[in-house]
N, C-alpha and C positions, 0 to 999 in steps of 0.2 A: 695192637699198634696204635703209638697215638695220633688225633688229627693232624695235615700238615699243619692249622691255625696252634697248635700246642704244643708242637715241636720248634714253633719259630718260636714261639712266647717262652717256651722253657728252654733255648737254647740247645736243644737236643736234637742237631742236626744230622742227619742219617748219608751214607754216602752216594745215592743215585737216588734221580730224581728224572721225573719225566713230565715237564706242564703242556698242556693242550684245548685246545677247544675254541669256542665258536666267540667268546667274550673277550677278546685281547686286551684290553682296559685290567682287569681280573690276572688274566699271567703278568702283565709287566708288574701291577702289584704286586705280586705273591712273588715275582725273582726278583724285588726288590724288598722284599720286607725278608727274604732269607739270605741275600747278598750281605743284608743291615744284622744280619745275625750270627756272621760269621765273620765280620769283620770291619775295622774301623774305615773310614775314607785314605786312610794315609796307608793303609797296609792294603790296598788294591793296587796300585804298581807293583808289586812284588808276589802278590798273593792270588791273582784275577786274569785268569785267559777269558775273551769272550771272543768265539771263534764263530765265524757264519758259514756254513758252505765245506767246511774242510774236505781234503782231498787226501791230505800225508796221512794214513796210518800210524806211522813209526814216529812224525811230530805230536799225534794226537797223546799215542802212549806215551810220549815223553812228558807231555803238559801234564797229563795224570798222574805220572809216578815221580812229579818233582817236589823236592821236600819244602813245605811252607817257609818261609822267612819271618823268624819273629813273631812269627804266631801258631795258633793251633793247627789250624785248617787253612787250606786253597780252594778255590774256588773255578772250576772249568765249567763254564756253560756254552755250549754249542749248538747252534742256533741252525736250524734248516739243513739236517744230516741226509735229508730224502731216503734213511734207512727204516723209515716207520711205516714204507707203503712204495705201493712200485717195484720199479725193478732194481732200487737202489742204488749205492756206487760200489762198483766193482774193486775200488782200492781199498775198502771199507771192508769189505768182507767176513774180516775177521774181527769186526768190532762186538756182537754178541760175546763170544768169549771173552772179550777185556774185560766185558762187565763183573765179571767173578772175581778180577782181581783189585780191584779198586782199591788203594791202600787207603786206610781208617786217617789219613789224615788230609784226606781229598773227596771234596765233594764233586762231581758231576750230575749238571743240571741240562738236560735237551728239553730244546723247546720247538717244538713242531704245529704244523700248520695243520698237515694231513697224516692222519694216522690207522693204521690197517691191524687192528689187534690181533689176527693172524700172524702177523708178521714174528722173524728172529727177535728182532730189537724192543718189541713190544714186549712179550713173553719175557726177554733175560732182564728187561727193567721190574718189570713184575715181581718175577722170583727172586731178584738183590736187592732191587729198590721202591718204590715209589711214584707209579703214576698215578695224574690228578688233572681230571679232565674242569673244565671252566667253562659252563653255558653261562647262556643268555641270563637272568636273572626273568623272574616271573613277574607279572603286574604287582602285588602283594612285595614281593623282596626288593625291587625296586622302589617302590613309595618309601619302605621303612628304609632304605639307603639314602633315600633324598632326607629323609624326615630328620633320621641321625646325623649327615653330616652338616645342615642348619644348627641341628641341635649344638655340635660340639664348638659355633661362629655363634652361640648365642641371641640364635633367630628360632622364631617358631612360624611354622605353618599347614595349612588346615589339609586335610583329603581332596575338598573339592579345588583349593589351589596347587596343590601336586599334581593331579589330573591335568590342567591348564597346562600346568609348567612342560609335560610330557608330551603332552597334545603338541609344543612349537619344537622341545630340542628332541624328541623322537627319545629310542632305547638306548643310543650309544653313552656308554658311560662316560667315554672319555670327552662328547662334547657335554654330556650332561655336566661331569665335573667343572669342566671351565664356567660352563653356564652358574654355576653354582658359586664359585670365584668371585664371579663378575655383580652376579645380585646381593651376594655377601657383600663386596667391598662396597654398592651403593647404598644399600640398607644402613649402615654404620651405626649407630648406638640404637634405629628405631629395632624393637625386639618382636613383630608381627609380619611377618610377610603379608601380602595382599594381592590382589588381581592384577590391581593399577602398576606395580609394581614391578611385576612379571612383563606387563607390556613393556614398563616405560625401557627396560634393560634387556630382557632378553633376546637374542638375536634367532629366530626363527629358522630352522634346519629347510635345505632344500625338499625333504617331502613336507613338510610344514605347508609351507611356499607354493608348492605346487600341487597340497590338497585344496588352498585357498582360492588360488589362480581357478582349477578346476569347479569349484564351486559358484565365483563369479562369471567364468563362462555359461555355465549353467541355468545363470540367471539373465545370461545375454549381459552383462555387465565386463564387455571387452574390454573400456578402457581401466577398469578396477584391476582387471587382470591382466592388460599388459603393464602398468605402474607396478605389479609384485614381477613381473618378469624383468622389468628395469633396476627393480630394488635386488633382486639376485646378481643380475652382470656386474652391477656396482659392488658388490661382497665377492666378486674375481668368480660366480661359477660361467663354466662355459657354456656354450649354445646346447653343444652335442649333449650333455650330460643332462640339462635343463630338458631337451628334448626328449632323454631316453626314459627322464622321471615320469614325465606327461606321457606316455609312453604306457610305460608301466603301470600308472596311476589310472587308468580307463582300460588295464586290464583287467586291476581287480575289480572297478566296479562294475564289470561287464559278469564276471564271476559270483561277485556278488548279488546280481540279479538274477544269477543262473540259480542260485542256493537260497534263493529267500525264504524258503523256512527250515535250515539248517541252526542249530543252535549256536547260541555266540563262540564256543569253546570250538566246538567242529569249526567254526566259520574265521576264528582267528588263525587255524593252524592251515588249515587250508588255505588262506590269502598270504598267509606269512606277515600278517599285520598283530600288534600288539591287543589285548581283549579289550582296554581304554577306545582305541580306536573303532570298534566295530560298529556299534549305533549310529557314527558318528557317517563311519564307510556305507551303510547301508541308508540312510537319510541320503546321502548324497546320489546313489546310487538309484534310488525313489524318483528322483528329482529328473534325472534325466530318461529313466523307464528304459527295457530290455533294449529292443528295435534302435534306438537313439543311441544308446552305447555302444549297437555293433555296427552301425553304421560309421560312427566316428572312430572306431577302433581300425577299420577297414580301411577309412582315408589316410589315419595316422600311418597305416603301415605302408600303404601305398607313398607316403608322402618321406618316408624314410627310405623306401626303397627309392625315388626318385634324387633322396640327396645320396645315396651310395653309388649310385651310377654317373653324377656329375650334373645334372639337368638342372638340378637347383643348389643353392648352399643354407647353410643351417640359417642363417640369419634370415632369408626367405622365405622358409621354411616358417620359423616363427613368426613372421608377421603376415602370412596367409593364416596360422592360426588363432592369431589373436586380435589384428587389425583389419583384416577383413573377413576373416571369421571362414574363411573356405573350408576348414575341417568340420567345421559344428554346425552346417545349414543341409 
């Protein structure tokens, strides 16, 4: 069978399909580049269910076995069926066997979040059609995806500035992409990316932000760090969210202190940090030393549990630990 990448390229669309996985950036691409393969924009009113949630049975089979208009193919994609895991929907039931009958002039495309390959619905997409799961990209597939779509904006840039560039917008592709828009459209005929460049434009993700923050606390430079906690509320994130990063960010370097001589590869998948990161997590991690990060981790938690019970609010929160520093003494 061919890849799904050469089935959209050869127009040799197949009739079930199943996308999934942990990279959402990757599925909206891919049901967008096989949506663009089966049919014009002007023959999507006529040709294009996109169904989230469904419940009717007997609407679903209808959307399936209704005949294209003016074209070859339709297109039914259903979105969050909860039949790939769980206990499913009971109206639904009997959707594994429709899969057998899919008339040839209908494609269906489920796209799911959670999926249980034990499952009915798993197994009858297998055996009719086509699942295709979507990770993360690796540090290596990543670089060449930054590399190549500069490349195609007629920019170039180097290793150690792709590293930088990852280092502030993190793995998501879908802000990496923007991120990538954004320095494309400032860049404009110059054809080198550069450092300076990357600072002057791109916008720093909140774990970016709040590896920074954590760093300048670090060094006892509160007000450095609460000026990045200022520059986040101004970009609309919220306190709570701010807070759960900072949070989470002195968990792993607590962990990371825990595993100091685990190798980078062990120590990326264990933290759940990208392998770019990890020197970077373990320097930091140095800096404040074992004892130091579990005592701050101790107050954080303590100081979380005191805004879920009312005593304080997030906004106090944060300025106990950044302005006068009560978590990190």
């Amino acid at each position: 069978m061919k890849s799904l990448k050469e089935q959209i390229r050869d127009h040799e669309i197949g009739c079930l399909y199943l996308f999934y996985g942990e990279e959402r950036y990757l599925v909206r691409l891919n049901t967008e580049r096989l949506k663009k393969a089966l049919m014009s924009e002007e023959d999507e009113m006529m040709n294009l269910d996109d169904l989230t949630s469904p419940t009717d049975f007997e609407a679903l089979r209808a959307s399936i076995e209704t005949f294209p208009f003016m074209t070859e193919k339709r297109l039914v994609i259903i979105r969050d069926s909860h039949m790939f895991g769980g206990k499913g929907v009971a109206s639904l039931e009997k959707l594994p066997e429709l899969m057998e009958e899919i008339p040839s002039t209908t494609t269906v495309l489920f796209i799911e979040n959670e999926v249980d390959k034990r499952s009915k619905m798993y197994k009858a997409v297998t055996q009719f059609g086509q699942a295709e799961e979507f990770k993360r990209l690796d540090d290596n597939a990543l670089a060449t995806w930054i590399k190549r779509e500069f490349k195609l904006r007629n920019l170039a840039i180097g290793r150690n500035e792709i590293q930088y560039f990852l280092s502030l917008t993190g793995s998501d592709m879908q802000r990496i992409e923007a991120e990538i828009h954004k320095l494309s459209s400032y860049m404009g005929e110059r054809g080198v990316i550069e450092k300076k460049d990357i600072e002057a434009i791109v916008t720093p993700s909140v774990e970016a932000s709040v590896f920074r923050m954590t760093d300048a606390l670090g060094e006892g430079h509160t007000k450095e760090a609460y000026q990045i906690y200022l520059d986040l509320v101004k970009q609309g994130e919220v306190l709570q969210r701010i807070l759960f990063m900072i949070i989470r960010q002195f968990r792993i370097l607590y962990k990371a202190s825990l595993m100091e001589n685990a190798d980078p590869v062990t120590l990326s998948k264990e933290l759940g940090i990208p392998s770019f990161a990890v020197a970077k997590t373990r320097r930091q991690a140095s800096r404040f030393g074992r004892k130091r990060l579990e005592m701050i981790l101790e107050r954080l938690l303590e100081m979380d549990s005191r805004i879920k019970i009312g005593e304080i609010t997030d906004a106090e929160a944060m300025d106990l630990i950044l302005m006068r520093d009560a978590a990190l003494t």
